[in-house]
C-alpha positions as CSV (number, residue, x, y, z in Angstrom):
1,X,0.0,0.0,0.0
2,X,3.1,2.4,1.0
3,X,4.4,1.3,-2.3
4,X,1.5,2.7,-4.2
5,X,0.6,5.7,-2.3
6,X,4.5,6.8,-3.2
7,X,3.9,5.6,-6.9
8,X,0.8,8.0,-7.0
9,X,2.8,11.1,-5.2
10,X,5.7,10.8,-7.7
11,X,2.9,10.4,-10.6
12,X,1.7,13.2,-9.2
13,X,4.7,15.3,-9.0
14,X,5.7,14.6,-11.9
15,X,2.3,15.7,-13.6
16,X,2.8,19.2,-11.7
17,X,6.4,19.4,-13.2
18,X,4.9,19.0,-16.9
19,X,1.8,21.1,-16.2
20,X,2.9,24.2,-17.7
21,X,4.2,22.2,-21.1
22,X,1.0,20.7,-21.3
23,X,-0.8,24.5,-21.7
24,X,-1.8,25.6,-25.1
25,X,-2.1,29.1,-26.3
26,X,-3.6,31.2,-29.0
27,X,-3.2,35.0,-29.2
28,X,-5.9,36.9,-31.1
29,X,-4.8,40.2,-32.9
30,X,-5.6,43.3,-30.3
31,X,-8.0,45.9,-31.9
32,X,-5.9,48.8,-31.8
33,X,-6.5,51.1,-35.2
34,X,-3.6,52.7,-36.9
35,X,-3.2,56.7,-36.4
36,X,-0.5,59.8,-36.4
37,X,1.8,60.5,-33.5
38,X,0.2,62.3,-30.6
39,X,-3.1,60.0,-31.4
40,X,-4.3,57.9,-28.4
41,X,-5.9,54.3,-28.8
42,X,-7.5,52.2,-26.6
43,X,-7.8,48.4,-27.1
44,X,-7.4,45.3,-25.7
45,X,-5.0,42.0,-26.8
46,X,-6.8,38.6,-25.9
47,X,-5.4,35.3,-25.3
48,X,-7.0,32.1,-24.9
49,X,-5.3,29.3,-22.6
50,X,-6.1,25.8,-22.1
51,X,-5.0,24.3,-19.1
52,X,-5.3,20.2,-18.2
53,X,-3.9,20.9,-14.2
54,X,-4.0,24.0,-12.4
55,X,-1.6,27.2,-13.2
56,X,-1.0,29.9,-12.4
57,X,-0.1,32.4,-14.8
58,X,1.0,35.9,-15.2
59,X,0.3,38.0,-18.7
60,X,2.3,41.1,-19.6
61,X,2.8,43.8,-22.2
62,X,6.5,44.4,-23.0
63,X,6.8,48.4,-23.3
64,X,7.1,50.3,-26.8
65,X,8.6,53.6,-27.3
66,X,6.9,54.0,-30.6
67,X,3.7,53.0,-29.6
68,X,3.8,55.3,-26.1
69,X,2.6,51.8,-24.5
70,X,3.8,51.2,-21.0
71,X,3.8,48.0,-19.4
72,X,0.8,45.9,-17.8
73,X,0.0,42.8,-16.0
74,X,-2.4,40.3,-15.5
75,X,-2.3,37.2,-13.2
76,X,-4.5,34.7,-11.6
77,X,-5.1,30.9,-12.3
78,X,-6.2,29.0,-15.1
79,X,-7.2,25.4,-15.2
80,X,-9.8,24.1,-18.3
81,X,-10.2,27.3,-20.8
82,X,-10.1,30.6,-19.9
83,X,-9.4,33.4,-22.2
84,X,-7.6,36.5,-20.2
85,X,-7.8,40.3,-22.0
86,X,-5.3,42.7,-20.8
87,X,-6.5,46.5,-22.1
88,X,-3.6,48.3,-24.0
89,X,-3.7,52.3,-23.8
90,X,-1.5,53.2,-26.6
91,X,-0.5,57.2,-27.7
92,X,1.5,56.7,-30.7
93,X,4.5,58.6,-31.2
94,X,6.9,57.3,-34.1
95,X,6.0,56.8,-38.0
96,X,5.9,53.1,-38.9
97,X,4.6,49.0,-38.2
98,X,5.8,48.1,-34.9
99,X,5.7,44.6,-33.3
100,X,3.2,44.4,-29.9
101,X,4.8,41.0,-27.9
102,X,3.7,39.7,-24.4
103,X,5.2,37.5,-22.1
104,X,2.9,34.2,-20.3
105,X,4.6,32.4,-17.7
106,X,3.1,29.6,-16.4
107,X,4.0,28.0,-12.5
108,X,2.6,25.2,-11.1
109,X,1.1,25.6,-7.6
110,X,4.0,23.8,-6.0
111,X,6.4,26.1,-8.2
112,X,8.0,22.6,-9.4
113,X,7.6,23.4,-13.1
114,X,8.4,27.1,-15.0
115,X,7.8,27.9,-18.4
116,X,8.0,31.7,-19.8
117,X,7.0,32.3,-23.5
118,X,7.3,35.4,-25.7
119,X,4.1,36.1,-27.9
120,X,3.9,38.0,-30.9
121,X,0.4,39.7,-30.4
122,X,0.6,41.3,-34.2
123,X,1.5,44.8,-35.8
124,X,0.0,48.3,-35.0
125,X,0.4,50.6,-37.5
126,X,1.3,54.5,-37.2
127,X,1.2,57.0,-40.0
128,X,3.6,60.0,-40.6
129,X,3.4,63.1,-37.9
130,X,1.2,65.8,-39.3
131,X,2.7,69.1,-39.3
132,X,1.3,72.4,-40.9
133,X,3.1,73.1,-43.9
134,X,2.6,75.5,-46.9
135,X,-0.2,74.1,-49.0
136,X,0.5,73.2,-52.7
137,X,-1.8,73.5,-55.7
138,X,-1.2,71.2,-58.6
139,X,-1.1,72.5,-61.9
140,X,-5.0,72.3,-63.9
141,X,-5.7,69.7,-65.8
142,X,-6.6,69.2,-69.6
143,X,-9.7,68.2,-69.3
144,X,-13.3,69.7,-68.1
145,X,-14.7,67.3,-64.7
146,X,-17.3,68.1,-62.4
147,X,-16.4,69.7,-59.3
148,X,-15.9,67.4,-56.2
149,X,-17.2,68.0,-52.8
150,X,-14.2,67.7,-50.0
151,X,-16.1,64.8,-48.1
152,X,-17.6,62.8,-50.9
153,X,-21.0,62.7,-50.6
154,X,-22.7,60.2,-52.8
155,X,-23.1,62.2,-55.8
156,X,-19.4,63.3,-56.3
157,X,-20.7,65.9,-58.6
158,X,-21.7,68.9,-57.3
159,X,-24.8,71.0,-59.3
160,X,-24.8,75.6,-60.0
161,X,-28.6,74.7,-61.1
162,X,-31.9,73.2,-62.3
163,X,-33.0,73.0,-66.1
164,X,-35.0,70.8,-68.0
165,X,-33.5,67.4,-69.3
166,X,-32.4,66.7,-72.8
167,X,-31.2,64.3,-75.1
168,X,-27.8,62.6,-74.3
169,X,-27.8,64.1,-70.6
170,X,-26.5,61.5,-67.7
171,X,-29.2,59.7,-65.9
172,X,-27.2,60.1,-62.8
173,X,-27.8,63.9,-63.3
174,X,-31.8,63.5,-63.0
175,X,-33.4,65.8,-59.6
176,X,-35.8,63.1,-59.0
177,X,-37.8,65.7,-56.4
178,X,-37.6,68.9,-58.9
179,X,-39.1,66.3,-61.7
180,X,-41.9,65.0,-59.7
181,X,-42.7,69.0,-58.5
182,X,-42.9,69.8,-61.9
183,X,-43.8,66.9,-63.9
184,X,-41.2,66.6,-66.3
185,X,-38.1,65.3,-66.1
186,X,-35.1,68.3,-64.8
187,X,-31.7,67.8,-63.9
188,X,-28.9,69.0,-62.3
189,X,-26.5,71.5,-64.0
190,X,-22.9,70.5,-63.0
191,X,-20.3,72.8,-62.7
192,X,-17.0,72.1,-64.3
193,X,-13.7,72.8,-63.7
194,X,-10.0,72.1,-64.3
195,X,-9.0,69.8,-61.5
196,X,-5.6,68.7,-61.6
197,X,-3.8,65.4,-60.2
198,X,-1.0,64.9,-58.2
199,X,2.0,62.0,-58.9
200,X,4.1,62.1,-55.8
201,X,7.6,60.0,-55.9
202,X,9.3,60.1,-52.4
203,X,12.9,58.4,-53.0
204,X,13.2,55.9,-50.0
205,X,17.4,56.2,-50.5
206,X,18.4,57.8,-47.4
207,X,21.4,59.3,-46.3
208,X,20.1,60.5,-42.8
209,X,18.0,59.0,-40.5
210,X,15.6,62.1,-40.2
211,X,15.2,61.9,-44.2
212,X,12.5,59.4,-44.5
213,X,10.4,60.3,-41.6
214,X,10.5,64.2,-43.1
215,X,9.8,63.1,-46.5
216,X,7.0,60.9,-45.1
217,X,5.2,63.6,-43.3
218,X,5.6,65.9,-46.2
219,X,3.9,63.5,-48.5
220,X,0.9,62.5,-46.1
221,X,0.3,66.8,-45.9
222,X,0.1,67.0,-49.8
223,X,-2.2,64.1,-50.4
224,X,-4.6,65.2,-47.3
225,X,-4.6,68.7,-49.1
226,X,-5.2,66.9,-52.2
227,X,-8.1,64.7,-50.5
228,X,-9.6,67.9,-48.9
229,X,-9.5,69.1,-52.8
230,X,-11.1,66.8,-54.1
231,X,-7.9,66.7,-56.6
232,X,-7.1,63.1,-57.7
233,X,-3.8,61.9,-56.0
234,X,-1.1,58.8,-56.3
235,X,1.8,57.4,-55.0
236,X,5.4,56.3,-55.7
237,X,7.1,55.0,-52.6
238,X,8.5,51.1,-52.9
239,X,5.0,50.6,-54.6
240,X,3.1,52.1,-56.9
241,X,-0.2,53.5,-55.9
242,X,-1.8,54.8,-58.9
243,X,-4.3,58.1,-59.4
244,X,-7.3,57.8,-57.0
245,X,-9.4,59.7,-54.1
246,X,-12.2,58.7,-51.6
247,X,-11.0,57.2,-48.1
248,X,-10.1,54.1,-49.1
249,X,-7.6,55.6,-51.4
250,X,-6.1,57.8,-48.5
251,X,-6.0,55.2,-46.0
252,X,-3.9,53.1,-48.5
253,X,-1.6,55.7,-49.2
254,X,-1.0,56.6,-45.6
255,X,-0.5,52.9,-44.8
256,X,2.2,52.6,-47.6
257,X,4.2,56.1,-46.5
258,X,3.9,54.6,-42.6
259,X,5.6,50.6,-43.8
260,X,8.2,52.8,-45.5
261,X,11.8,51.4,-45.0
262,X,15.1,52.7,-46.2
263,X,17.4,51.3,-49.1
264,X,20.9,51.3,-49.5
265,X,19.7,52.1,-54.0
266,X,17.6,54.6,-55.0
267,X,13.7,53.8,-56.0
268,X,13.5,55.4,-59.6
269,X,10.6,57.0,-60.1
270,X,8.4,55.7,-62.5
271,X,6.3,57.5,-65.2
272,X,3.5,60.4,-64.4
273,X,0.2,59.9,-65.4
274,X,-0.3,62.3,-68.4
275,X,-1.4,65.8,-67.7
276,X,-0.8,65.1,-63.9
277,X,2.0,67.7,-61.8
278,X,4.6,65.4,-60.8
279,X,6.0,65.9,-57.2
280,X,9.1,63.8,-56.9
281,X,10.9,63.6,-53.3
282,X,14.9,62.6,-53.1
283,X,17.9,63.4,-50.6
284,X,20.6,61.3,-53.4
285,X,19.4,62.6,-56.3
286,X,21.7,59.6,-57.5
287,X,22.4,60.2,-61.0
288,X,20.0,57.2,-62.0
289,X,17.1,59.0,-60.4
290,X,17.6,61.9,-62.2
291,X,17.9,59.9,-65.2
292,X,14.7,58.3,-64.3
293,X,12.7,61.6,-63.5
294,X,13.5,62.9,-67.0
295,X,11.6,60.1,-68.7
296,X,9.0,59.6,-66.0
297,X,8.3,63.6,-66.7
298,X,7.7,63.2,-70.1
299,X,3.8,63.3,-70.1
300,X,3.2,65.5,-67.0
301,X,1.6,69.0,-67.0
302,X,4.4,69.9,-64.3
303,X,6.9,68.9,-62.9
304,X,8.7,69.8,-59.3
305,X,11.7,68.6,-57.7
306,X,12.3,68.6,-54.2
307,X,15.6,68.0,-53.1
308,X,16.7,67.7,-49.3
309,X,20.6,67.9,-49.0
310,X,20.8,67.4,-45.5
311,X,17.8,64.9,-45.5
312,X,15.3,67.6,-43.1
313,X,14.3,71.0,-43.0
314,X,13.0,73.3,-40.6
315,X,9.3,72.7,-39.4
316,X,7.4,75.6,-37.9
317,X,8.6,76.9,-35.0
318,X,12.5,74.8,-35.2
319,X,15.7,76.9,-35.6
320,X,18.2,75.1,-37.2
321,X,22.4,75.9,-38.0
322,X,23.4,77.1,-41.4
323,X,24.5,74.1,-43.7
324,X,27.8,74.9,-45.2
325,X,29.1,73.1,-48.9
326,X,27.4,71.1,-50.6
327,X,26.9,67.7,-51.2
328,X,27.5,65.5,-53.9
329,X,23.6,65.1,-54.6
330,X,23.1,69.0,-54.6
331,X,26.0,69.4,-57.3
332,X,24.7,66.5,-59.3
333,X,20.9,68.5,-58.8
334,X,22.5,71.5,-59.8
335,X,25.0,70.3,-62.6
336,X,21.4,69.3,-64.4
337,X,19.1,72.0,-63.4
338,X,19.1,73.6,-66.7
339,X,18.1,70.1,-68.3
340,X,15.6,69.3,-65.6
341,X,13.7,72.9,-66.5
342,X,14.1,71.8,-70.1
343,X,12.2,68.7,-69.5
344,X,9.6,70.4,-67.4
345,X,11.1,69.7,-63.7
346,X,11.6,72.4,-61.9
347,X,14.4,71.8,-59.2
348,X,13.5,73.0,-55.6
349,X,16.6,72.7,-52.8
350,X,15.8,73.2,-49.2
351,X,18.6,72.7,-47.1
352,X,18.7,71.7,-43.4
353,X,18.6,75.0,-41.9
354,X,15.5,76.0,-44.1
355,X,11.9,76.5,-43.1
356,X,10.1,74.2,-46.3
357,X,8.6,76.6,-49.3
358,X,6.8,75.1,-52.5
């Protein structure tokens, strides 16, 4: 009887020594939505845990600079399923996809058995920092289009009047309670204008780390001024977004200027959509780039390029010390400047110590 009642114990200890191998674990994606620096978010990260013996356990947050997220806890005891949710209170303050992990580590009540895992809870997403900077109006397009409202209502096209319909006039166009009023069918005159489109190309070869992260924020101002336009807007920046507008379209182009990395090369730019101003972005200005921003000019209506020497400038309210020489980008820029003009690029420098002017 002794000989089984010390069979059981050791059975038993041994079972307490595995218990926290024997747990299973699944993380589920925390809810937090992406924003711009100085944002807050609140959310939550939930794990489930399956437990065949008794644990106890003790969830934590690892702290992220970028995120503004300090560290929290959660402990208790699981046995069976439980699923635990530890809140996250997040106030975002650097541009890009960073990594949320935890930490689980499991004891068994006699502390015989330890096990400690890192979790990867998924990826919270931050856009650039918006700044104020001087607005920018793209050159007018070729082409006569109806005038867009700011916040896209429904009918994108916005009308100066009533008149009676005629032949060959859009359905889409038809005032469906001025008809019935009157008994005939009237529609809306749309007012046109030239709206232009903006091609932006932000070069992702950086020489600083600041570079990036300015050209970044930069970019996300123009295509919100562009959005708030109602002007038709894409993107160049490791992937080509082409000419679009609504939210969808912004949110995509934000989330594309917030995964941005930097190479060792320089992204060429490719070609502007015709009759579009083409806003091109570079610190290099690599000889292949310029190279490249000649031929991707070719069907634009205009052309600017912005070149950062120092890979920053001055935002409102910054003082900065004068940047002396210049660097072997800035000569190549200016070594071509006549040819860029020429080709319909107009070469904008704005070094370090500068306030930004477009």
């Amino acid at each position: 009887m002794e000989g089984v009642l010390g069979l059981l114990s050791l059975l038993l200890l041994l079972a307490l020594w595995r218990a926290p191998r024997l747990a299973r674990i699944r993380v589920q994606t925390p809810d937090l939505a992406p924003g711009f620096p100085g944002q807050v978010r609140l959310g939550q990260v939930a794990v489930e845990v399956w437990a065949p013996l008794p644990l106890f356990f003790r969830l934590e947050n690892l702290p992220s600079a970028p995120l503004g997220l300090e560290p929290r806890g959660l402990s208790g005891m699981a046995w069976g399923k439980i699923r635990l949710a530890l809140p996250l209170s997040c106030r975002y303050r650097r541009r890009g996809e960073h990594t949320l992990r935890l930490t689980l580590r499991f004891t068994s009540p006699l502390g015989l058995g330890e096990r400690l895992l890192s979790l990867e809870a998924g990826r919270v997403l931050v856009y650039p920092a918006l700044r104020p900077l001087p607005p920018f109006e793209p050159a007018p397009s070729f082409f006569l289009e109806g005038k867009t409202e700011p916040f896209g209502l429904p009918d994108p096209l916005e009308a100066k009047g009533l008149r009676p319909y005629q032949p060959g006039d859009s359905l889409r166009l038809l005032a469906k309670p001025a008809s019935l009023r009157q008994g005939r069918p009237i529609v809306r005159e749309v007012e046109k204008s030239l709206l232009g489109s903006l091609f932006l190309h932000l070069d992702t070869q950086s020489l600083h780390p600041a570079y990036l992260d300015h050209g970044a924020s930069l970019a996300a101002w123009l295509l919100l001024l562009a959005e708030k336009s109602g002007v038709s807007y894409g993107l160049s920046a490791g992937e080509v977004l082409p000419l679009g507008r609504g939210r969808g379209h912004l949110v995509r182009a934000l989330s594309l200027l917030a995964r941005l990395e930097p190479t060792q090369t320089p992204a060429l730019p490719p070609k502007a959509p015709p009759g579009s101003t083409f806003f091109l972005i570079t610190q290099a200005a690599e000889q292949a780039f310029l190279k490249a921003a000649l031929k991707g000019s070719a069907q634009a209506r205009q052309g600017v390029l912005l070149l950062l020497p120092e890979g920053y400038f001055l935002y409102p309210g910054e003082k900065g010390r004068l940047a002396l020489g210049k660097t072997p980008g800035l000569e190549r820029a200016l070594a071509m400047r006549g040819l860029l003009l020429a080709h319909g690029l107009e070469l904008k420098v704005v070094r370090g110590h500068q306030p930004l002017t477009l």
